[in-house]
C-alpha positions, 0 to 999 in steps of 0.5 A: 427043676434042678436048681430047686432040687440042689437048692433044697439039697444043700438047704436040708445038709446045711439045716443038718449040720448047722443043728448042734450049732444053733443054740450056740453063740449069736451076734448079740454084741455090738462092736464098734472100733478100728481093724487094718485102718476099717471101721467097724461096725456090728454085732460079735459073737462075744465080749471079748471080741467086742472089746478086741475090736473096741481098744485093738487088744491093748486093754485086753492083754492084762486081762485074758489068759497069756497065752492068747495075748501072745498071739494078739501080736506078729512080728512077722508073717512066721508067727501068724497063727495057723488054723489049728491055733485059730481053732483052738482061740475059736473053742475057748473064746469063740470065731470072731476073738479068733478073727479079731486076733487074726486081723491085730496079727496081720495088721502088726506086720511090716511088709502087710502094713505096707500094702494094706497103708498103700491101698488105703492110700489109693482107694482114697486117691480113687475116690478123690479122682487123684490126677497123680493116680490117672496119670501113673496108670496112663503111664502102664497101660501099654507095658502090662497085660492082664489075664483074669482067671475065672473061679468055679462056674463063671459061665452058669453061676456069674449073676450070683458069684460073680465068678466071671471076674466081669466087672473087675475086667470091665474096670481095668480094661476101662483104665486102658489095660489089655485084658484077656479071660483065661476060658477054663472050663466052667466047672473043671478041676484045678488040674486042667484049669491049670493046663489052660492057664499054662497054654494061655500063659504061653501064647501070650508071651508073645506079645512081650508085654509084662503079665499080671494074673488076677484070679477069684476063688477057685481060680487061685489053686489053679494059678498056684499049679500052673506056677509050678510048671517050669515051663512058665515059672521063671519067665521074667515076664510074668511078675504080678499076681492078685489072689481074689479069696483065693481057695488056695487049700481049699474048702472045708465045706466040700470035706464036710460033705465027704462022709455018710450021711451027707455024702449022697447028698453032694452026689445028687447035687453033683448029678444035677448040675451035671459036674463031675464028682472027680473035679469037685473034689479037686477043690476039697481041703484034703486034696488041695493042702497036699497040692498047694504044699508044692507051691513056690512062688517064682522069685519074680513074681509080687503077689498080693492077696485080697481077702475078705475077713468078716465078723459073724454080724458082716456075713452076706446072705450067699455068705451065711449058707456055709459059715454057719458050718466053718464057724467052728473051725475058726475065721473063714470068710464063708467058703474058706478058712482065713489063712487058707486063702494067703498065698507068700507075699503082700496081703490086703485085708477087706476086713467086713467083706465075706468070700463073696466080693461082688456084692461089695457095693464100692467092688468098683472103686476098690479094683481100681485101686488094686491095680496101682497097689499091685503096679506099685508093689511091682516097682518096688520088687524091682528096685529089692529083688530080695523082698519077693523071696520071702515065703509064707509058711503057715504051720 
């Protein structure tokens, strides 16, 4: 009975909200073409986006306004544009031009080059069954811990969200990699899931071992306010983290819920899943973008980002409930807006796949990948230790 009331709750706020959007644009164009080394296969939501997908922009920057031309190309991660400028694409053309421009920017970077080059690079050799892949990572399995951290509601939502992280820790473990889950609560706020990273953190420093972090969803804010405690930052052993569609500044969706009328709705839906209204809030655009703004990485530590960055006709199901709401606002990949989710470092771009990775049917060969990605990118930082100072300033 619970779940068919908050099931019908959201179902009635989304129809509502989603309304003076429905006779907008639809995914009626088809769109073929190459993004960040992925092909592409579907339908946008309009022309220029299909021809953005089509040529990669270049026959395009003759023939649209200059000033979006200039944004089709980044020479660094200072000139991605930020969710105000994606907006504004989002308005005069429509969210998947603001998607394609997005992904031609990311793609024109040279340190997300090299990350996105290097994972494509292993996902291949993983599915080839590279015997140079088996033995790089046979050589690290005794070096490295894992703590997965989980995102909101692994324990009561996993089956749909796959917030539990079991599979990718099924699979890193099935490498050999000592793993552990960093047992948050269920549907705590990012403060006190911060707390308990920070314990974790420290118990097992103890076992001398190198740690990466890999977090989903939720799990990235917490990850990025544990960072922030001294008292675990600058430990040299802690040097990688994989941010999963991390919402690192949180989702626009709880604020849309924040206001009359709607906001009774989400304190039903609160009541009846019995969370609490305070940590739900923790995950909310307007509390998460001050909190992240205290966010420095700590100079040892790779990060890269994994994150989905779907066209309108790629969004899943469980995708489609809130995209239809963030649309407007820009590329999001159906909980969180795109730039919202890149913390400062290497980013990989899963261009097709929403919020929702799980559902991702080659989910198991990717994570296999990503580890040699992240091992590998670690290495690296070791022999430049200058290149894991770089910071991510989205304006």
């Amino acid at each position: 009975m619970k779940t068919l009331i908050t099931i019908f709750a959201v179902s009635f706020t989304l129809f509502t909200l989603s309304f003076p959007q429905i006779t907008g644009a639809a995914s009626e164009f088809a769109a073929q073409g190459v993004l960040a080394g992925i092909e592409v296969d579907t339908y946008v939501d309009s022309e220029v986006a299909s021809e953005l997908i089509a040529t990669g922009g270049e026959r395009l920057l003759e023939a649209v306004s200059s000033d979006l031309s200039k944004r089709l190309s980044c020479d660094s991660i200072y000139d991605i544009p930020d969710s105000h400028s994606l907006q504004e694409i989002t308005t005069e053309y429509s969210t998947d031009t603001a998607t394609a421009v997005l992904i031609h920017c990311l793609s024109s970077i040279p340190r997300i080059q090299e990350s996105q080059q290097l994972y494509l690079a292993e996902l291949e050799a993983r599915r080839n069954g590279d015997v140079a892949q088996a033995a790089y990572l046979a050589a690290n399995v005794d070096e490295y811990l894992v703590l997965m951290v989980p995102g909101w509601g692994y324990q009561s939502s996993a089956d749909e969200t796959g917030a539990d992280l079991a599979k990718p820790r099924a699979i890193i473990t099935g490498l050999g990699f000592e793993t552990h889950l960093v047992e948050v609560e269920d549907n705590g706020s990012v403060e006190s899931g911060a707390d308990i990273l920070v314990a974790a953190l420290l118990q097992h420093f103890r076992s001398g071992k190198k740690i990466i972090l890999v977090s989903a969803s939720s799990g990235g804010p917490t990850v990025a306010m544990a960072l922030n405690d001294p008292a675990v930052a600058n430990n040299p052993l802690l040097v990688g983290w994989l941010n999963i569609c991390g919402v690192l500044r949180g989702s626009p969706v709880i604020d849309t819920f924040l206001t009359w009328p709607n906001s009774w709705l989400l304190r039903a839906v609160v009541f009846f899943e019995g969370w609490n209204y305070d940590d739900l809030l923790s995950l909310s655009q307007s509390r998460s973008t001050s909190r992240y703004q205290n966010f420095l990485p700590p100079p040892q530590l790779t990060i890269v980002n994994y994150i989905g960055i779907p066209f309108s006709g790629q969004v899943s199901d469980m995708g489609s409930l809130f995209y239809s709401i963030l649309k407007a606002q820009g590329p999001n990949d159906g909980l969180t807006l795109i730039t919202d989710a890149l913390a400062p470092g290497y980013t990989i771009m899963a261009v097709g796949i929403d919020h929702f990775v799980n559902n991702d049917p080659d989910i198991d060969l990717k994570t296999a990948a990503l580890l040699p990605v992240l091992l590998k990118l670690i290495d690296g930082a070791k022999d430049n230790p200058g290149a894991t100072s770089v910071a991510l300033r989205l304006r």
